[in-house]
C-alpha positions as CSV (number, residue, x, y, z in Angstrom):
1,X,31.0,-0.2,0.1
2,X,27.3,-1.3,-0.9
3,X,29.1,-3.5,-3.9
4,X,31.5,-5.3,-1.8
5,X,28.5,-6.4,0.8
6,X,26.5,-7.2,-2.3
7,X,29.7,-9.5,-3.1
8,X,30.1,-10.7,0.0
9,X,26.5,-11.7,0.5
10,X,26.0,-13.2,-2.5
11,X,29.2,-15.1,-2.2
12,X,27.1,-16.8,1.0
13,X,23.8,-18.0,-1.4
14,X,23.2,-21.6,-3.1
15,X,22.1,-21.1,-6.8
16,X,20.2,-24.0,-8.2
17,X,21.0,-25.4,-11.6
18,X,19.1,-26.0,-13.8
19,X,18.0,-28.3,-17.1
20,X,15.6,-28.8,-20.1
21,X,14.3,-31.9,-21.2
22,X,13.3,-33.1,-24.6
23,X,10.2,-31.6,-24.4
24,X,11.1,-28.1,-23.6
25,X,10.3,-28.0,-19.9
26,X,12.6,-27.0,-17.5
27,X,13.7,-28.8,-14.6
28,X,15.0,-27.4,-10.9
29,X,16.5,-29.5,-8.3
30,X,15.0,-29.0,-5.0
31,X,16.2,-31.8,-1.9
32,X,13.1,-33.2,-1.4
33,X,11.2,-32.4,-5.2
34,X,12.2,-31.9,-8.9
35,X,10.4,-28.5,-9.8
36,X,9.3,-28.5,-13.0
37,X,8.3,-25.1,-15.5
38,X,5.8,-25.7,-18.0
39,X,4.8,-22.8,-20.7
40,X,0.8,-22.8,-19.9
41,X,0.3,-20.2,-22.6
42,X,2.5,-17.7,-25.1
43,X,1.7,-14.9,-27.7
44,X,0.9,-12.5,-24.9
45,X,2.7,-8.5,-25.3
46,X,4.0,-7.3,-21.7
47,X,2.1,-9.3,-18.8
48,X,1.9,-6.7,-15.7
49,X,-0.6,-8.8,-13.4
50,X,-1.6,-12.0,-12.8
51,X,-4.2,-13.1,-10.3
52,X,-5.5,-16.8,-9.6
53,X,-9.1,-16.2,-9.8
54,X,-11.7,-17.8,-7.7
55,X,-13.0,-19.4,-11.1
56,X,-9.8,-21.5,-10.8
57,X,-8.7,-19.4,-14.3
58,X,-5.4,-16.5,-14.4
59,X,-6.3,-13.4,-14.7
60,X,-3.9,-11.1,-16.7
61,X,-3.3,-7.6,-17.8
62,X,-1.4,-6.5,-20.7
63,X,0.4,-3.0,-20.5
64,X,-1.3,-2.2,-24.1
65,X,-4.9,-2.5,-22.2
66,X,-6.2,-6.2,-22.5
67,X,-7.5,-8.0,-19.1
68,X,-8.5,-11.7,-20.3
69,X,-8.8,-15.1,-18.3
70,X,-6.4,-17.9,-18.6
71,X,-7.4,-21.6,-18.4
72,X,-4.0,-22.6,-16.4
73,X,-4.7,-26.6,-17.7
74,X,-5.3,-26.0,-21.5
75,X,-3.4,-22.5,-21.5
76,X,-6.7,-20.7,-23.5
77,X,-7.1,-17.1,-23.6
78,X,-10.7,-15.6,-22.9
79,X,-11.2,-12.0,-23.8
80,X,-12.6,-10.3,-20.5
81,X,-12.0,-6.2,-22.0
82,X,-9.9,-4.0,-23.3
83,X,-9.5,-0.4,-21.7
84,X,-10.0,2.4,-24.5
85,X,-8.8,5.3,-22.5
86,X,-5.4,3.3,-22.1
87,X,-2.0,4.9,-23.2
88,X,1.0,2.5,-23.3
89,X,3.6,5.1,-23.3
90,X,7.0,3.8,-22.0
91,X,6.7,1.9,-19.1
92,X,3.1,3.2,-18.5
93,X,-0.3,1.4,-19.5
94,X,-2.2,-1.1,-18.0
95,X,-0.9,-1.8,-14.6
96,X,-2.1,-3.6,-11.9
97,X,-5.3,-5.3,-10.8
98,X,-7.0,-6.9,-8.4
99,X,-10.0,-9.4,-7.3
100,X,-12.7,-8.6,-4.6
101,X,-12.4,-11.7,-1.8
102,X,-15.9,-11.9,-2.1
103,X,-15.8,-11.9,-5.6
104,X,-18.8,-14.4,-5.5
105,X,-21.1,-12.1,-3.9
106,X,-19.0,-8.2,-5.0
107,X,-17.7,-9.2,-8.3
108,X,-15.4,-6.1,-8.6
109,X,-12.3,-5.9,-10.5
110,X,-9.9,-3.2,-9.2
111,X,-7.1,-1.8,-12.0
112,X,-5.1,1.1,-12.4
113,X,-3.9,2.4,-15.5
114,X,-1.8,5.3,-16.6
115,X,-4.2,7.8,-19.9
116,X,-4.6,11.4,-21.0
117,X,-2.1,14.4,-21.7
118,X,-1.2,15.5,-20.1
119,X,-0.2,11.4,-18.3
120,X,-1.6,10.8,-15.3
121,X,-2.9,7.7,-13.7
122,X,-6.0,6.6,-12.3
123,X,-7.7,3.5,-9.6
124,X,-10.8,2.0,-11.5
125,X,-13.3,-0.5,-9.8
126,X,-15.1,-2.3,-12.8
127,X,-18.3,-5.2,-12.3
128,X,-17.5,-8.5,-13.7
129,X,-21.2,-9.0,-15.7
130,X,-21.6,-11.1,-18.5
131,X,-18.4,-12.3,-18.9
132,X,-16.6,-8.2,-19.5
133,X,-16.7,-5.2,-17.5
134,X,-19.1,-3.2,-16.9
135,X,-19.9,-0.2,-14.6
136,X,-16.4,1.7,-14.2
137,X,-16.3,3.7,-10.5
138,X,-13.3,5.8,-10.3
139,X,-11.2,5.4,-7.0
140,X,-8.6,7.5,-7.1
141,X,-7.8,9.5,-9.9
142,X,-4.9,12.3,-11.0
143,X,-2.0,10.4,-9.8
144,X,0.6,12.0,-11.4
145,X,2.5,9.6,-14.2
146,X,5.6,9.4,-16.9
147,X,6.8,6.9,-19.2
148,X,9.1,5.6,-16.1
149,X,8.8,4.9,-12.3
150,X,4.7,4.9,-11.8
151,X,4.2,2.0,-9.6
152,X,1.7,0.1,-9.6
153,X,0.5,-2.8,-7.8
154,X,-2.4,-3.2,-6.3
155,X,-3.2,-5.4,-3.1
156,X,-6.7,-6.3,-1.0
157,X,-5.6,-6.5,2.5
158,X,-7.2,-9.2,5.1
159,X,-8.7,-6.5,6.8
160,X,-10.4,-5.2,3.2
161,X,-8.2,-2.0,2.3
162,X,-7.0,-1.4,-0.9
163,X,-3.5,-0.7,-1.3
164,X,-1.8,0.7,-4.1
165,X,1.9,1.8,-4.9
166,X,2.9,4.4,-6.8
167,X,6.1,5.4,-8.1
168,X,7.9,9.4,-8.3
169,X,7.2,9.4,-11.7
170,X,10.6,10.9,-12.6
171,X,10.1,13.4,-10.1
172,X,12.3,12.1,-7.5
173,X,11.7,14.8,-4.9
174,X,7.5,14.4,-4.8
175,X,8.7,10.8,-2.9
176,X,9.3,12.9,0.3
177,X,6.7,15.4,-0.2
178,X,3.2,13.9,1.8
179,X,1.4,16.0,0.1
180,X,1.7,14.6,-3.2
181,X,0.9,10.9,-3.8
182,X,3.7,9.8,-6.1
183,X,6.2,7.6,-4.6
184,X,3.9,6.2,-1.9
185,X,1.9,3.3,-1.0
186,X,-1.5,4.3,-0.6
187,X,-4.4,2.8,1.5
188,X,-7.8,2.9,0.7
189,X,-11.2,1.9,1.4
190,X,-12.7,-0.2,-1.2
191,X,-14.7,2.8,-2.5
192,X,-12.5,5.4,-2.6
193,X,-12.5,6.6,0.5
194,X,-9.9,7.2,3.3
195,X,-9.8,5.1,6.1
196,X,-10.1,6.6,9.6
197,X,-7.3,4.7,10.8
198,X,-4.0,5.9,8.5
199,X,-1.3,7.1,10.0
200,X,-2.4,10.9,8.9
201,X,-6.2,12.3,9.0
202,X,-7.4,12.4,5.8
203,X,-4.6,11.2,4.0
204,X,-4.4,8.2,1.5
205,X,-0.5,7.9,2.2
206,X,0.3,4.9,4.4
207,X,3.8,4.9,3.8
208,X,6.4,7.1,1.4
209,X,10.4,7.8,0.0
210,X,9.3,5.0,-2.4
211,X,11.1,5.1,-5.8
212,X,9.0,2.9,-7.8
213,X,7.7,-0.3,-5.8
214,X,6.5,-3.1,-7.6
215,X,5.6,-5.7,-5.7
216,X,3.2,-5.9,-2.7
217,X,2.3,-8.4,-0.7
218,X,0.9,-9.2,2.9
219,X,1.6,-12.6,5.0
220,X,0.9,-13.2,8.8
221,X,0.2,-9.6,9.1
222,X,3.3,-8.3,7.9
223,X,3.5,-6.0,4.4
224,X,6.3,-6.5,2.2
225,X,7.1,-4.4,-1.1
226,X,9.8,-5.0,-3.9
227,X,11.3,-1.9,-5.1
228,X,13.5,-0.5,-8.1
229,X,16.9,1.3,-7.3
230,X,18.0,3.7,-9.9
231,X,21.9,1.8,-10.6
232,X,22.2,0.3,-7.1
233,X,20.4,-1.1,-4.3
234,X,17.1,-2.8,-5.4
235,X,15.1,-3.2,-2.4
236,X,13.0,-5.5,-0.2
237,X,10.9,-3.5,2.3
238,X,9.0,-4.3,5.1
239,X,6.4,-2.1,4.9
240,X,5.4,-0.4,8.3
241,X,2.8,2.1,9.0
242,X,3.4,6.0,8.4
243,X,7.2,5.6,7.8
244,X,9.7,6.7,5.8
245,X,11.3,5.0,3.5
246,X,14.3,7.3,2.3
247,X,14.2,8.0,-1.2
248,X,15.7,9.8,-2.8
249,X,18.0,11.0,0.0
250,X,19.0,7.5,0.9
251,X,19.5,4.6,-1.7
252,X,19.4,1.0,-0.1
253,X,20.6,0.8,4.0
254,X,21.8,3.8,5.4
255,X,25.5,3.3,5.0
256,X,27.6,6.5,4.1
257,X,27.7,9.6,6.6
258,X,25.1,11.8,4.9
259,X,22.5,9.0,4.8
260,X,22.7,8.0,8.3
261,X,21.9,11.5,9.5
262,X,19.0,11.6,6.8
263,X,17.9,8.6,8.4
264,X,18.5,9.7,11.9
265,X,16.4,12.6,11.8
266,X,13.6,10.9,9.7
267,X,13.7,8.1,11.0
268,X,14.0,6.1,7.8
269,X,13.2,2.1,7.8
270,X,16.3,0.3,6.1
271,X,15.4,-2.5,3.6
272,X,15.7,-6.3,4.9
273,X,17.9,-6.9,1.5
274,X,19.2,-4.9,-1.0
275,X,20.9,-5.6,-4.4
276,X,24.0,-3.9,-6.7
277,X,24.5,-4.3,-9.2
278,X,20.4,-4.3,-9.2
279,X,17.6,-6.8,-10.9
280,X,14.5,-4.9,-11.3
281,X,12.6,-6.3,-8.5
282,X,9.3,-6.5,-9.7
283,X,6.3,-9.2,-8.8
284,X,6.6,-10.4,-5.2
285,X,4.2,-13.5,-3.9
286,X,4.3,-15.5,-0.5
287,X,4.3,-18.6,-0.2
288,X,3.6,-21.0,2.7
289,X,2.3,-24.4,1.4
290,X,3.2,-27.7,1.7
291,X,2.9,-28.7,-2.4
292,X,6.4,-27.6,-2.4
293,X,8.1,-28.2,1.6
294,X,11.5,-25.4,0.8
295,X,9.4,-22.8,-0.6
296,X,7.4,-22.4,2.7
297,X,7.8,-19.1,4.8
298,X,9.5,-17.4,1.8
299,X,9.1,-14.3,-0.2
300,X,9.3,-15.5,-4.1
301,X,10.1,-12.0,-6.2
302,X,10.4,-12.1,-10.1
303,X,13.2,-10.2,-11.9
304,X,13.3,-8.1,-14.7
305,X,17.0,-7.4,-16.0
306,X,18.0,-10.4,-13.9
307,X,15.7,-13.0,-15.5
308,X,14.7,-14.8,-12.7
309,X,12.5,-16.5,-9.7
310,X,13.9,-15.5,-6.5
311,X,13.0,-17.5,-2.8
312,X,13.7,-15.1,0.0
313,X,13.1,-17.1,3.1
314,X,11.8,-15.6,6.1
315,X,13.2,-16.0,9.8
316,X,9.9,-17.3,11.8
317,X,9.2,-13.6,13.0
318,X,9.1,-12.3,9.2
319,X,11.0,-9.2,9.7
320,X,14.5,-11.1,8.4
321,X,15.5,-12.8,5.2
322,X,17.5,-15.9,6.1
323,X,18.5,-16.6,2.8
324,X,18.4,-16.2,-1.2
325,X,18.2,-18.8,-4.1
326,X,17.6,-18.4,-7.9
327,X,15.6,-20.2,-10.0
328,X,15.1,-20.7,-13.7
329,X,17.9,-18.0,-14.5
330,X,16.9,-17.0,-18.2
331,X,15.0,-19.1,-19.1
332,X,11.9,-17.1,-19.9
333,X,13.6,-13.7,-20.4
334,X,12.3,-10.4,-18.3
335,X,9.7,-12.0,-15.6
336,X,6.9,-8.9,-14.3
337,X,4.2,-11.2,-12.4
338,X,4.1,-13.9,-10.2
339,X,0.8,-15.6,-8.7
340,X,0.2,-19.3,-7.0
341,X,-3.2,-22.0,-7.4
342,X,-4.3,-22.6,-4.0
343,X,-2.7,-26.2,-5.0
344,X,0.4,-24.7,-4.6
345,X,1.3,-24.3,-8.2
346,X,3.2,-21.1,-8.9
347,X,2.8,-19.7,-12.2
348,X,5.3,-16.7,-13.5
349,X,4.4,-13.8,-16.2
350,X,7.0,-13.0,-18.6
351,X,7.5,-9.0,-19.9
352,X,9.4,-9.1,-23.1
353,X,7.2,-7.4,-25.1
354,X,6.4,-10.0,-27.7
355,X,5.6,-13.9,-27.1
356,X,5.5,-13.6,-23.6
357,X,4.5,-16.1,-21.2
358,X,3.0,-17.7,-18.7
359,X,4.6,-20.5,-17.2
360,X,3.7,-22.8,-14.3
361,X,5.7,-24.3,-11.8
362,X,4.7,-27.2,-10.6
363,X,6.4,-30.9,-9.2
């Protein structure tokens, strides 16, 4: 059944073609623009995060440890620091980060990384001094970890709360379970502490059933969150307070007789899209500026198994996707992070494990 509307609705979608020119670039077709991809920088192992700083440089982490700046004109690599404690193992290392808003004034770099034995996983808030780090404050710490399924993105909300998914960790069960903090995404105060105003006292847990979300990302008030399936239904969420999200009693929409009473009594939220076979939904971005006119009011999600740039576009409300188009279909391999100039330029991370890239989209 979830195959044949997967057929079906895919059956409904434009795909964009695509083509290189003599100089390796490669070109999309848009109506109104010719989109063009340009590597701004290679030799990089396993990108997880990208952020456009407010230095007008990208900032990246590497699974193996390594946060550096990226010039995104000349494609330079400056060494910021490199987390000892880090332990790549699997899927796990160096996750994701984030940027104060006020970076000017609270120059704080927020990361969360997976260390130790036994593996767990930990929130860090480092000073950027000097041109490094410097004075590590521990957030959140003893999230439990595995060398699959541990998350972890990390987002600064308009109304300043740190939120952070995590994923079950390969204990599927502990996604239901409040108690624990795997498969959730958590909210935060930007020290630590928990804000009055979560859906449960004293809890970090602003929403849970997550499986492993990837992607996070706020617009016009709304939350959205790309998430991993096991071997069906990748997911698009729309992420609303103190819910449930299903897994792992339900897997995509609520569509076979056991699921919809699971969802009935728990009163699960269904995804706004779902995908089987799956593509490893991973970095998710928003964009709403006129550089490029179709991209505006759309979800843009980077693929992992699917090699790919997705545009989701958004019904006015933003609780519908109206439609789905692919971009650059492997052309740069596995793509983990996605982040956008305030220009408009878009610029993708590639997670192949050796000579990634990151590659701007521009017009």
């Amino acid at each position: 059944m979830k195959t044949l509307l997967y057929t079906l609705l895919m059956l409904s979608f434009a795909f964009s073609a695509c083509k290189k020119d003599d100089d390796g670039s490669v070109e999309e077709e848009l109506p109104d623009v010719t989109l063009k991809a340009r590597v701004v920088s290679s030799g990089l192992s396993n990108i997880w995060e990208m952020v456009y700083g407010p230095d007008q440089q990208i900032w990246i982490t590497e699974r193996s440890g390594k946060i550096s700046r990226i010039n995104p004109e000349t494609g330079a690599k400056t060494a910021v620091y490199t987390i000892p404690e880090v332990v790549s193992n699997g899927e796990g290392g160096l996750l994701g980060m984030a940027l104060h808003p006020q970076f000017s004034t609270s120059p704080w770099v927020y990361v969360v990384y997976n260390y130790g034995s036994p593996y767990k996983e930990k929130v860090v808030r480092f000073t950027y001094s000097g041109g490094t780090l410097t004075s590590p404050l521990v957030i959140l710490d003893q999230i439990p970890a595995a060398n699959i399924h541990n998350g972890s993105r990390l987002m600064i909300s308009s109304d300043q709360k740190l939120f952070v998914t995590t994923g079950d960790a390969s204990v599927a069960a502990n996604a239901q379970d409040q108690n624990s903090l795997s498969g959730k995404i958590l909210r935060l105060n930007l020290d630590g502490s928990i804000p009055s105003d979560n859906p449960t006292a004293g809890s970090r847990v602003w929403s849970f059933g997550h499986r492993n979300a990837q992607g996070l990302v706020e617009a016009n008030g709304k939350l959205y969150a790309s998430e991993h399936g096991p071997n069906n239904d990748d997911e698009i969420n729309l992420i609303a307070k103190g819910r449930n999200y299903g897994w792992p009693n339900v897997e995509g929409y609520c569509n076979t007789t056991t699921e919809q009473a699971f969802c009935s009594a728990n009163n699960v939220v269904e995804p706004l899209t779902a995908w089987t076979p799956t593509i490893a939904t991973s970095g998710l971005s928003y964009y709403n500026s006129d550089y490029i006119p179709q991209f505006k009011n759309s979800l843009l999600l980077v693929t992992l198994k699917a090699s790919k740039l997705v545009q989701l576009k958004l019904n006015a409300a933003g609780d519908q996707i109206e439609s789905q188009k692919d971009f650059y279909v492997n052309a740069y391999g596995r793509l983990r992070a996605i982040c956008q100039s305030p220009e408009g330029k878009i610029f993708l991370g590639s997670s192949n494990g050796s000579d990634d890239k990151i590659i701007e989209i521009s017009k």
